[in-house]
C-alpha positions as CSV (number, residue, x, y, z in Angstrom):
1,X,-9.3,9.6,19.6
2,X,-13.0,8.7,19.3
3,X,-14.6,6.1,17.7
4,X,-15.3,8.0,14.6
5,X,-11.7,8.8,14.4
6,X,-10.5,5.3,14.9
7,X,-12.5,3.7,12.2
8,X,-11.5,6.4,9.6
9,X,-7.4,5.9,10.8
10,X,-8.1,2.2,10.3
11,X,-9.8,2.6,6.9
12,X,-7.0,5.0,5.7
13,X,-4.4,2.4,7.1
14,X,-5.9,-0.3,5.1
15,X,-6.1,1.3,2.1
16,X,-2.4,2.1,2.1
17,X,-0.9,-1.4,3.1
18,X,-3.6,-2.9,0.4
19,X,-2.5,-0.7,-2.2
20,X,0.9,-1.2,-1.0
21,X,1.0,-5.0,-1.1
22,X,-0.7,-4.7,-3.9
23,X,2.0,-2.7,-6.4
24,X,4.4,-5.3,-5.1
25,X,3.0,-8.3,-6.3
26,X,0.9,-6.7,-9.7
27,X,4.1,-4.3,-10.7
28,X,7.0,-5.6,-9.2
29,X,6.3,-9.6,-8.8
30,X,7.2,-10.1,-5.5
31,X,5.3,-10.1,-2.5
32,X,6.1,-9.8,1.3
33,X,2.8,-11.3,2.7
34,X,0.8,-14.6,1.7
35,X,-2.5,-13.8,-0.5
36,X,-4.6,-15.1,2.4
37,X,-3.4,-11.9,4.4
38,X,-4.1,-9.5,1.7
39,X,-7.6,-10.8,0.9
40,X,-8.1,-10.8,5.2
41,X,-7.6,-6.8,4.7
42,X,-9.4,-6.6,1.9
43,X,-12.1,-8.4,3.2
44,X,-12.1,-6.0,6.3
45,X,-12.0,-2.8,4.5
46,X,-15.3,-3.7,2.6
47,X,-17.0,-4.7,5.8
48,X,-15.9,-0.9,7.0
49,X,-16.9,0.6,3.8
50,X,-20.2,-1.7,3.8
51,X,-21.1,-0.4,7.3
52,X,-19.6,2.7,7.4
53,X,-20.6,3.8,3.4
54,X,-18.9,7.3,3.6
55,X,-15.4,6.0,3.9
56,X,-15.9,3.9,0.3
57,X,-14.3,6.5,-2.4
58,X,-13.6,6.0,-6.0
59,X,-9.6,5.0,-5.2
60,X,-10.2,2.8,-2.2
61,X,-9.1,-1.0,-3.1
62,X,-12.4,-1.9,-3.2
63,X,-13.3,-0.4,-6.0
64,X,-10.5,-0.4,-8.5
65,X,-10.8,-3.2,-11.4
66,X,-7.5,-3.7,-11.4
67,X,-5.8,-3.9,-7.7
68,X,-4.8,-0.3,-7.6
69,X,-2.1,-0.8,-10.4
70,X,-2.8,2.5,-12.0
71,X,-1.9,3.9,-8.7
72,X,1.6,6.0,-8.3
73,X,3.3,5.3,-5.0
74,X,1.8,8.5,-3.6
75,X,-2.0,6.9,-4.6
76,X,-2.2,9.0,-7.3
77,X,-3.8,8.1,-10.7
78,X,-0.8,7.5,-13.1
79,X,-1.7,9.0,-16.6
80,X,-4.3,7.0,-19.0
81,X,-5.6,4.8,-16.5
82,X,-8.4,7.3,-15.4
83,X,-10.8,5.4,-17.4
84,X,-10.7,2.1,-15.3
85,X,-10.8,3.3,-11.8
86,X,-14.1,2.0,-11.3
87,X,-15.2,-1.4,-10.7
């Protein structure tokens, strides 16, 4: 893989285990990792998407108001929450 490659593999991975992490403790109140670790992630995957501004998309973590709640385990937009995808 090539450094390109890499960075867009991490970025996809972070989104996933964010969004992941974060339907566990916003839908079903629990939570397998402290709060500290999630906001480490998130904190990473807006320094990718802050240097590498292609990767940011309209349903990455960064940019939903409400932790990606409105998001179906496959990432999908679950019906009527189209209107607060954006930050």
């Amino acid at each position: 893989m090539d450094k390109a490659e890499l960075i867009f593999a991490l970025h996809g991975k972070l989104c996933r285990v964010i969004r992941y992490h974060s339907r566990l403790y916003y839908v079903e109140s629990t939570q397998e990792i402290q709060d500290d670790e999630w906001d480490n992630m998130l904190e990473r995957l807006e320094e990718l998407e802050a240097k590498y501004p292609m990767l940011m998309t309209p349903d990455s973590p960064t940019q939903l108001v409400d932790s990606g709640v409105c998001l179906d385990d496959n990432g999908h937009w679950r019906p009527g929450c189209e209107d607060r995808q954006y930050a």
